[in-house]
N, C-alpha and C positions, 0 to 999 in steps of 0.2 A: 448458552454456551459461555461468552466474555465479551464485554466492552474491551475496547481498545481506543485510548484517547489519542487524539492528533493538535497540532497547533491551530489551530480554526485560520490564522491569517497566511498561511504559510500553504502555496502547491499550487498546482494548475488552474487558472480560470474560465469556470463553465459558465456560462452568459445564463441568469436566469433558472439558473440549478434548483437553488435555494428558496426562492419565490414561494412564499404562501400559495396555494393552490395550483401549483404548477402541474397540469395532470401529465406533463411529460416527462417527468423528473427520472422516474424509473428505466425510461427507454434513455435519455439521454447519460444515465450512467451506465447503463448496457453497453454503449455508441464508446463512452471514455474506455470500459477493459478493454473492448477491442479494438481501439484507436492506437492503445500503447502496450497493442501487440498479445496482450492474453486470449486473443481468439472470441469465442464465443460459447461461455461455460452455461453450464445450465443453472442459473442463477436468479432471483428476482431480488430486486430492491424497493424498498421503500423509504421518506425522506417524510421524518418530523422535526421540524426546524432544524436545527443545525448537527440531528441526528438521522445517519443513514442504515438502515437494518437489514442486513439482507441474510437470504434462506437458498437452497439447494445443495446440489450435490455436487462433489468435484473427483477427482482421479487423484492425488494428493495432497501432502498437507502442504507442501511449495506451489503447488495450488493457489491455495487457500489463503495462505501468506500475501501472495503479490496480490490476491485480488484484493484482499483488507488492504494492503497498502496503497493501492490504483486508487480506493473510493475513499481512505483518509488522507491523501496527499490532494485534495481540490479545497481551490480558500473558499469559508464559509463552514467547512464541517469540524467539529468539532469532537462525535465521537462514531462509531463505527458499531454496531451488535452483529457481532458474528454468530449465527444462525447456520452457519454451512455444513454440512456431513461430507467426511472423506472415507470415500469409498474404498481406498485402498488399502495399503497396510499402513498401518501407524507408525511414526516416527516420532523421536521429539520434535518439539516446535521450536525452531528458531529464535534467538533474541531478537529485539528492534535495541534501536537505535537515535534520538533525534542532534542532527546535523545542528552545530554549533557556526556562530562566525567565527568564520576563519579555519574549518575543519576542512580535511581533504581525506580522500578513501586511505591515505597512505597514513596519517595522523590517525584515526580512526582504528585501522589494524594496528598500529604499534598499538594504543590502549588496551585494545581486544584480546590480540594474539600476543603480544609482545615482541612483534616483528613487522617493521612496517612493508616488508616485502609481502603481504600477506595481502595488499590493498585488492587485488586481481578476483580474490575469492571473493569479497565482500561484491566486487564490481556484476559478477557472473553470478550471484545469488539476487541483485535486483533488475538483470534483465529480464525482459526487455523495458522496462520502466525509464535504466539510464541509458541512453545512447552513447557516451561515454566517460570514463573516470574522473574528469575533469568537470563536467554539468552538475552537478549536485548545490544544494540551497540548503542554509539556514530554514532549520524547522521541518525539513522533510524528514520523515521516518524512514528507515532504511532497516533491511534485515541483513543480522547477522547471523551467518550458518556455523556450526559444533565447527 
């Protein structure tokens, strides 16, 4: 389907993720979409080196989106192979985004939309990932919705 590259040093820290031979690797990124909030999709991952590839099916393509974004936003990975099928009806996909020093959702929508009042959309297209508008980091991927 597509690679999707991420900042390898930049996102969440999972103790041991990335570990050569880690046979837990796939369960403990399960453990991370449902930690931040995506539930429990029907998904399986697999993790060659600083590449994570993952396959199943999902309910849509915002779906889809946050779940590549959950498992390329952990430091150490590098690229993401999405392998997923969206069951439902099609939509365009989303832009991404990588969070600059010194960016804020409000800086971001003025670029985007050409209104920085626009930050709110941007906010509500990566929950539950952000808790809120104000949390965001350098190098994290973020989706932009049409």
């Amino acid at each position: 389907m597509s690679l999707f590259s991420f900042i390898k040093e930049a996102g969440e820290k999972i103790i041991d993720l990335l570990t050569p031979g880690n046979a837990n690797a796939s369960e403990q990124l399960k453990e991370h979409v449902a930690k931040v909030g995506l539930g429990n999709p029907n998904i399986q991952t697999t993790v060659e080196g600083d590449k994570v590839t993952v396959t199943g099916e999902v309910a849509s393509q915002e779906e889809k989106e946050k779940i590549l974004l959950a498992l390329g936003n952990i430091v150490g990975v590098a690229t993401v192979d999405d392998q997923i099928t969206v069951t439902g009806p099609v939509v365009a996909a989303a832009r991404f985004v990588v969070v600059k020093k010194g960016d804020t959702l409000s800086a971001i929508s003025l670029a985007v939309y050409g209104s920085a009042n626009q930050y709110n959309k941007i906010f509500e297209a990566n929950k539950p990932m952000l808790s809120h508008p104000d949390k965001i980091y350098p190098g994290q991927t973020l989706r932009i919705p049409e």
